[in-house]
C-alpha positions in Angstrom: 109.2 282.8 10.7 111.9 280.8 12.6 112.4 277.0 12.8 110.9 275.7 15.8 110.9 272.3 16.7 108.7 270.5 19.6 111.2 268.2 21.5 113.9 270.4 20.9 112.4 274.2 21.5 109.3 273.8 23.2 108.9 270.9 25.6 111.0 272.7 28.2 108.7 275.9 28.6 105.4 272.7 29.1 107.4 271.2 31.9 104.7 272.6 34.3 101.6 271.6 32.0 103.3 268.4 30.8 103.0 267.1 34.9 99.5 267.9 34.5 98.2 266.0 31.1 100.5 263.1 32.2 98.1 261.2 33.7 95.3 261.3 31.1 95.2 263.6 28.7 91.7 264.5 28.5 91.2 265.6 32.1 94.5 267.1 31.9 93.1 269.5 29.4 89.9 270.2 31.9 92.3 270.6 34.6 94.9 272.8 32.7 91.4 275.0 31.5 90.9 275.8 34.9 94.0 276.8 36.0 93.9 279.3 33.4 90.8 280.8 33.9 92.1 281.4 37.3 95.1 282.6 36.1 93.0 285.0 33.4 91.0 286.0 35.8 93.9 288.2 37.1 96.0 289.1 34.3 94.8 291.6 31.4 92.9 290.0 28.8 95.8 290.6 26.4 98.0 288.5 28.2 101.1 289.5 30.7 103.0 291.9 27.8 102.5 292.9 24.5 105.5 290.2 24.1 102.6 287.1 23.7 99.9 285.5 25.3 100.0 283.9 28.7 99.4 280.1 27.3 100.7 278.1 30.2 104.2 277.9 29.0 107.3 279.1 32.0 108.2 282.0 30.1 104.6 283.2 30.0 104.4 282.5 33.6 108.2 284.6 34.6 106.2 287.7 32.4 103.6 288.5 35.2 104.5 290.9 37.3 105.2 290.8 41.3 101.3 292.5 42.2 99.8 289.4 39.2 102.0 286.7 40.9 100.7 287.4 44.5 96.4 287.5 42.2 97.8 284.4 40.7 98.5 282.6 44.6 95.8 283.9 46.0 93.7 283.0 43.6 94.7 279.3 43.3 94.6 279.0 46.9 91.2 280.0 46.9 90.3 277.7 44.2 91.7 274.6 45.9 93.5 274.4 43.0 97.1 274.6 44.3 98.2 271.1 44.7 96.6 270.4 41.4 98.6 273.1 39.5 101.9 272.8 41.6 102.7 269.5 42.4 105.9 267.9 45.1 107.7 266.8 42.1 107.5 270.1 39.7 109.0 271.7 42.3 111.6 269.6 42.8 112.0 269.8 39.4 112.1 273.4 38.6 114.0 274.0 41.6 117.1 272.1 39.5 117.4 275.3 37.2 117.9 278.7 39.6 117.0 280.4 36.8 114.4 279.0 35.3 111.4 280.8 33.9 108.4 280.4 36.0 110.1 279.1 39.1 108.0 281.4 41.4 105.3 279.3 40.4 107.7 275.7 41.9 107.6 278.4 45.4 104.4 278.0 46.5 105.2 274.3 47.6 107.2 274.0 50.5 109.7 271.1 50.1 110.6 269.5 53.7 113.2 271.7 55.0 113.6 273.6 51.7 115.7 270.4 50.4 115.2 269.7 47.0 115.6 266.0 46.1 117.4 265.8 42.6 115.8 262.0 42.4 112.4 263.1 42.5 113.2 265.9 40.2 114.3 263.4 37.7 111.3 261.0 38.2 108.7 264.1 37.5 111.0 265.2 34.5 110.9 261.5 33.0 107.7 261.6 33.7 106.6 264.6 32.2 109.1 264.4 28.9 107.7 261.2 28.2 103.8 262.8 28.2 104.4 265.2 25.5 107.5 264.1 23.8 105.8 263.5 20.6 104.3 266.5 19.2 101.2 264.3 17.7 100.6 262.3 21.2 97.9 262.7 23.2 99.9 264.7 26.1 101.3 267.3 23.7 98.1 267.5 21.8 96.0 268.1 24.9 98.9 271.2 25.5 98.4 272.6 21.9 95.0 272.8 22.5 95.2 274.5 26.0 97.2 277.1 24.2 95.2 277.3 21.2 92.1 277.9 23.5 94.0 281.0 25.2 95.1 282.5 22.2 91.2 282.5 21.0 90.2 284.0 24.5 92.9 286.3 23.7 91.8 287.0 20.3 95.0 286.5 19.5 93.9 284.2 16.8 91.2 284.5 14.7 89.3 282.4 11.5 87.8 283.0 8.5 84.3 281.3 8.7 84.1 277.5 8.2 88.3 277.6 8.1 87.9 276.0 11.2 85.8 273.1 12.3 84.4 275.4 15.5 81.5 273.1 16.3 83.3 270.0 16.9 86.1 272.1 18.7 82.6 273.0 20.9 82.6 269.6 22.1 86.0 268.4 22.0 87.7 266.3 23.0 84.8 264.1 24.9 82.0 264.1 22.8 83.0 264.4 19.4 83.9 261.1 17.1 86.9 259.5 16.7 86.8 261.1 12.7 86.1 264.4 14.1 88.8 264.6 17.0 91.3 263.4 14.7 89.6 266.5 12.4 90.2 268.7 15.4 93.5 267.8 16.2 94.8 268.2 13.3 93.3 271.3 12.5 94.3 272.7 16.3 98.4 271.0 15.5 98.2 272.9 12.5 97.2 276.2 13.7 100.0 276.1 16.9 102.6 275.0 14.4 101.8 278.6 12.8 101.8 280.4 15.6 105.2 278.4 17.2 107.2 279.8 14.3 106.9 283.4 14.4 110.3 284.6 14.9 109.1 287.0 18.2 110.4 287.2 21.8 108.6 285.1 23.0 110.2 281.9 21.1 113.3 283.5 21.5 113.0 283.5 25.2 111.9 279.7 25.0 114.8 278.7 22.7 117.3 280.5 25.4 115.7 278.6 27.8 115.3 275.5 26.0 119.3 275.4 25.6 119.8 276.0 29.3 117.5 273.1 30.1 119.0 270.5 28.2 122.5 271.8 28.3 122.4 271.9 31.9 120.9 268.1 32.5 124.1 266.1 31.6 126.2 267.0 34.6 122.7 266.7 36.5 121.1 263.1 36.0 122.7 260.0 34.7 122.6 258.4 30.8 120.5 255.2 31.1 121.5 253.2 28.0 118.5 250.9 26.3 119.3 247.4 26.6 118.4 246.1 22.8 117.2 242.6 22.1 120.2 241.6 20.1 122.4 243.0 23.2 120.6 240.5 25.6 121.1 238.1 22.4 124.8 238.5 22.3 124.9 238.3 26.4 123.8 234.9 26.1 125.1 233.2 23.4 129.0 234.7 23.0 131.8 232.0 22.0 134.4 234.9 22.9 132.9 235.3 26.6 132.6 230.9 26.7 136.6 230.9 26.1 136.0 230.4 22.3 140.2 231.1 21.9 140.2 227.4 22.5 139.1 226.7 18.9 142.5 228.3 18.0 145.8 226.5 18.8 149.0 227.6 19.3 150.5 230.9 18.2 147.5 231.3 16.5 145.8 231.9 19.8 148.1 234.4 21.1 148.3 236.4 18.2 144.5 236.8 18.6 145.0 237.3 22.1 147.6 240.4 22.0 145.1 241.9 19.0 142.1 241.8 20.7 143.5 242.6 24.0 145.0 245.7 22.3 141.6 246.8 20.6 140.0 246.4 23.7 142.0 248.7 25.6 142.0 251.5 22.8 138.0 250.8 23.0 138.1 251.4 26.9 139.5 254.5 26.6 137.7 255.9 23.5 134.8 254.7 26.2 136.0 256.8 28.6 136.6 260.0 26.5 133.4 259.9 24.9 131.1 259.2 28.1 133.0 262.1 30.1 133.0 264.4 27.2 129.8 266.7 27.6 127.8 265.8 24.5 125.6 269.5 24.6 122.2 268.1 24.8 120.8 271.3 23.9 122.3 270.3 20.2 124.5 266.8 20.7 124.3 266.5 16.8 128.0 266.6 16.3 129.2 264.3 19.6 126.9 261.9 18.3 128.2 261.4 14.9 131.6 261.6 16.1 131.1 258.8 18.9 128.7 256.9 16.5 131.6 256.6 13.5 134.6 255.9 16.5 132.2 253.0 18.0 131.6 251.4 14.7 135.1 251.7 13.7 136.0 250.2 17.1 133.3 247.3 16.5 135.1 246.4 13.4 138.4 246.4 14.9 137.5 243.9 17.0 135.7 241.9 15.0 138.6 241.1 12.9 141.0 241.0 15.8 139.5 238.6 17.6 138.0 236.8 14.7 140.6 234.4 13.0 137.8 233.5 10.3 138.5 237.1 9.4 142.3 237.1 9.1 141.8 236.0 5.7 142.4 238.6 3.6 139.8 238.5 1.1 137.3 238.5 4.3 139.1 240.8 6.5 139.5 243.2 3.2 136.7 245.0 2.9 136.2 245.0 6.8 139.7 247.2 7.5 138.4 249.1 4.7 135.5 250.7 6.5 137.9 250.7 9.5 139.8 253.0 6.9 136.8 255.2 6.0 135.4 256.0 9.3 139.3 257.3 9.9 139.4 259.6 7.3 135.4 260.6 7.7 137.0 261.7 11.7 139.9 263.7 10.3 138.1 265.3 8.0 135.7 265.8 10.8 138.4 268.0 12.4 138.9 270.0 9.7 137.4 273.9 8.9 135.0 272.8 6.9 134.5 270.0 9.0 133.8 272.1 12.1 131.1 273.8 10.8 127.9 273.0 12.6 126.2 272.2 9.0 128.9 269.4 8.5 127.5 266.7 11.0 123.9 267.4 9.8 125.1 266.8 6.6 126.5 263.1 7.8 123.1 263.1 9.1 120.5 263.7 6.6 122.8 261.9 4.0 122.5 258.7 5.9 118.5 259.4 6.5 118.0 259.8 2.9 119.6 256.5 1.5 117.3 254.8 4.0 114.0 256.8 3.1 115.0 255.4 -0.5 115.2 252.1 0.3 111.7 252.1 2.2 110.3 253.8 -1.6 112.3 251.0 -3.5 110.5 248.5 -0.9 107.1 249.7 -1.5 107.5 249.9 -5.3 108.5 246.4 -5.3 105.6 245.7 -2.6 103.4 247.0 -5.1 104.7 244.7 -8.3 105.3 241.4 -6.3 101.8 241.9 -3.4 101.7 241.5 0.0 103.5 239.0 1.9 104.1 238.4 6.1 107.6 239.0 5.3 107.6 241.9 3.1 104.8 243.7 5.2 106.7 242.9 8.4 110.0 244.3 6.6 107.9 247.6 5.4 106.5 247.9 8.9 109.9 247.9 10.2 111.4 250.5 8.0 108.9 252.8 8.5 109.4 253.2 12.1 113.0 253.5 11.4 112.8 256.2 9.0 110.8 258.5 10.9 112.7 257.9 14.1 114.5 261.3 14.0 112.4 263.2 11.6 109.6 262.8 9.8 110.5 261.9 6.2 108.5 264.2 4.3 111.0 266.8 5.8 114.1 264.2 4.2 115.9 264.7 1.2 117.4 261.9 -1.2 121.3 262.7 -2.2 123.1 261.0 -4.9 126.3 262.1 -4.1 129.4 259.9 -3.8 129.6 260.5 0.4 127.6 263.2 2.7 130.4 266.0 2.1 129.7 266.3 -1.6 133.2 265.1 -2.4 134.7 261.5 -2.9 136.9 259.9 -0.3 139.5 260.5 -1.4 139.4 264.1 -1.7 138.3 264.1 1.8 141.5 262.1 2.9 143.4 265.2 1.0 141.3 267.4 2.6 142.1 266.1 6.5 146.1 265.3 5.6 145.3 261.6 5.6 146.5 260.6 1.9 148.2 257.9 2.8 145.3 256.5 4.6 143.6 255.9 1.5 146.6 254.8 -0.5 147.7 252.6 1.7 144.3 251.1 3.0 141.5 252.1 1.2 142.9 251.8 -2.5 143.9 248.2 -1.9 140.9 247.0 0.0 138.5 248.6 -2.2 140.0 246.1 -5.2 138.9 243.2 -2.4 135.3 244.9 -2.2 134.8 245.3 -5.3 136.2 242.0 -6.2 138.7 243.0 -9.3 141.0 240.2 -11.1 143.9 240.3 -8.9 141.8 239.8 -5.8 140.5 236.9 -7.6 144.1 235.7 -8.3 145.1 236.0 -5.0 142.6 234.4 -3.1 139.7 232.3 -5.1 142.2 230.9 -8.0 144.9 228.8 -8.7 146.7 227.9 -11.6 147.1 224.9 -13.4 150.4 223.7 -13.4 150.0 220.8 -16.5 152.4 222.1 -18.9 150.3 220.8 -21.6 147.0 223.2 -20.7 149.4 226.2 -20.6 149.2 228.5 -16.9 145.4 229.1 -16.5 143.8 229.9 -13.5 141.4 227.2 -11.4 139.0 227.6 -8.7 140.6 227.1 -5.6 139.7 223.4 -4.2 140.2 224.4 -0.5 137.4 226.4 0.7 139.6 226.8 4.0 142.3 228.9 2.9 145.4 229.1 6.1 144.9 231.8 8.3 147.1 234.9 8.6 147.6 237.0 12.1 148.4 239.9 9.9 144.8 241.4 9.5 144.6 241.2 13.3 147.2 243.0 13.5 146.1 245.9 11.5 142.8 246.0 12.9 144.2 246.8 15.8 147.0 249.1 14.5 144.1 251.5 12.9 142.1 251.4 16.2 144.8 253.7 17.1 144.4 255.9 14.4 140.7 255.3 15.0 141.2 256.6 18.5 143.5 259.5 17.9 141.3 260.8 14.8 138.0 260.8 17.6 140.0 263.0 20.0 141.4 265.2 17.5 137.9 265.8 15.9 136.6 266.1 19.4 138.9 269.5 20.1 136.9 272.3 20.0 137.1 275.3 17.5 139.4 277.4 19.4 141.7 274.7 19.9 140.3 273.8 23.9 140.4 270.3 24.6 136.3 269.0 25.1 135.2 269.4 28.7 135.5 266.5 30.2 133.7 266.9 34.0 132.7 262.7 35.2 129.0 263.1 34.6 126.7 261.0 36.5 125.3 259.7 32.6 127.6 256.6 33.5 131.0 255.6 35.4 133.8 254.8 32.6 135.4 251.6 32.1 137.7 249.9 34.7 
């Protein structure tokens, strides 16, 4: 058995059948059923090798031979069934990837003068993806059960009596009840997940093509960012972009100025480096914690920079501290040990598994307290965010100190960054965690009576003065911050990243 995952694996050898079932998925399934009777009708009833079943997926299709190919045309023509199975934008599509399984199949349209139009490519792929990205939607469902249905013609696959609810598959998927499709569909989900992870050619074949596809789209069609409701929040209400500097007099003003200015320009070029550096969509695991650490880092940078409410240092503290983590987290990252393609799906599931334990803290407490608009809203909420990436019966819950097994500061030994977190972390971390001297320094102040001896007095002035200095090491860090991404960006072998302009997005001005 192998691990086989839908999105990731799969969805590329259903690019044909996923332009089918997009539509509708009901008739999709009808109109996929035909297709492969026509397609059985010429084939053995085994299937195109003794390497698997022909189920509709590319690879099955690049398995028939040259004399089945010519059945398979002739056949479909016959039928009327051409333009059905092989539509304008599948073979624009398929035509993207030379050599992609099944692209004699994208050949029996003829594209106007034998052109083929990478924007219509892209609009059938979007469209397709979308269909059968989730492997319990309706598109991909309709797909698993086209391919469970051939494997029983087959006899590939067979049941013990009543293991199977074979009547109500009889009259699936239009005449059954909504109990009994979801009886169906779960039993005929079920039984392809089985099949999908036997460790044969045939998934082999689909995982080597699989990384081709998605490897290959990055230099092919652009990034298209999602514009998020606090985004379009921030765009209309910003005191920086409304000249908020005027708030701040004097030297005050320009010291905020030069900081920002200075974090802004390391941000532009982290920008610029990350958006040309090809992420490996086939597995962009590691580019993505990488860019997500530097971006947050970056984010905090500014924050204080251009923040005078956050040159105080009991504010700005625990702030330049995280600015200190995510440094260390992206040196270690470039480390051995931090190579290792386990490392960044480590950072991962570590992350996933503090916030699957917050949803189980939320719903113990939704038991004890009851149901309110608030806390069901909040529930609601975290359980679309904790099976965003994986579903979270498949996450684990770790308890230890950071996602690398070993404190931080074992990790700043680790990536030659000791100073980092002697000089940074240590100190801020008293702010954090709000210990005497902290308290000294910023909230007290001592009596000066002789007569009641030095003790120490809440501070009167909730306005303490403002300091530049914390502006100034925000943005001092970003250039660690910035150096730290690059380093950890360097491949294995010591190569710099490929960095070709990919259409995902221009960089910065």
């Amino acid at each position: 058995m192998t691990d086989v995952r839908w999105l990731e694996h799969l969805v590329p050898d259903y690019l044909w059948a996923a332009g089918v079932v997009a539509g509708d998925g009901d008739e999709g399934l009808f109109t996929l059923a035909r297709i492969h009777d026509a397609i059985n009708s010429v084939i053995p009833a085994g299937g195109p090798s003794p390497d698997g079943v022909f189920d509709g997926g590319l690879v099955s299709l690049e398995r028939l031979s040259g004399s089945e190919r010519d059945r398979v045309r002739s056949i479909l023509t016959a039928r009327g069934l051409v333009d059905v199975a092989v539509s304008a934008g599948f073979a624009h599509a398929l035509r993207m990837y030379p050599s992609a399984p099944g692209n004699w199949l994208a050949n029996l349209v003829a594209l106007p003068g034998d052109h083929v139009d990478p924007l219509e490519a892209e609009k059938y792929l979007n469209r397709a993806i979308a269909a059968i990205a989730d492997g319990r939607g309706h598109g991909a469902t309709a797909i698993k059960a086209t391919v469970f249905r051939q494997m029983l013609a087959s006899r590939a696959l067979s049941f013990a009596p009543d293991a199977f609810p074979m009547e109500e598959l009889g009259r699936y998927p239009k005449d059954v009840t909504p109990s009994e499709r979801r009886l169906v569909e779960a039993s005929i989900r079920a039984s392809y997940l089985a099949t999908a992870a036997l460790d044969d050619a045939q998934n082999a074949a689909r995982i080597a093509w699989a990384r081709r596809f998605w490897d290959a789209n990055w230099n092919l069609y652009a990034c298209r960012a999602a514009v998020l409701e606090d985004d379009e929040a921030a765009g209309k209400d910003n005191a920086l972009d409304r000249g908020g500097t005027a708030a701040v007099a004097g030297d005050e003003a320009d010291d905020r100025s030069q900081s920002g200015e200075r974090v802004t320009a390391l941000w532009d070029d982290f920008l610029r480096t990350a958006l040309q550096t090809d992420p490996h969509l086939y597995d962009p695991g590691r580019h993505e914690v990488l860019s997500g650490l530097a971006s947050h880092g970056f984010r905090l940078a500014f924050a204080v920079a251009a923040h005078p409410g956050l040159w105080i240092g009991e504010f700005s503290g625990p702030l330049l501290r995280s600015m200190a983590e995510v440094i260390i987290y992206l040196a270690w990252f470039a480390t051995p040990e931090g190579r290792e393609p386990a490392a960044h799906v480590r950072f991962k599931e570590y992350g996933r598994g503090h916030l699957k334990l917050l949803k189980l803290h939320a719903e113990e407490f939704a038991d004890r307290a009851g149901s309110s608009e608030m806390l069901d809203d909040f529930l609601e909420d975290l359980e679309e965010e904790v099976n965003l990436e994986l579903g979270e019966e498949w996450q684990d819950i770790s308890f230890e100190g950071t996602f690398s097994g070993r404190d931080l500061r074992k990790m700043a030994i680790a990536a030659d960054v000791t100073w980092l977190y002697k000089l940074v972390v240590g100190p801020a971390s008293s702010v954090l965690h709000s210990e005497w001297p902290v308290l000294t320094r910023y909230a007290m102040e001592l009596c000066v009576n002789p007569v009641h001896r030095p003790h120490w007095l809440p501070r009167r002035d909730l306005k303490p003065a403002l300091r530049p200095v914390a502006g100034v090491s925000a943005a001092v860090l970003a250039g660690y911050l910035l150096d730290a991404y690059k380093a950890a960006l360097v491949l294995p072998s010591g190569e710099a990243p490929r960095a070709d302009a990919s259409p995902a997005e221009e960089p910065p001005d």
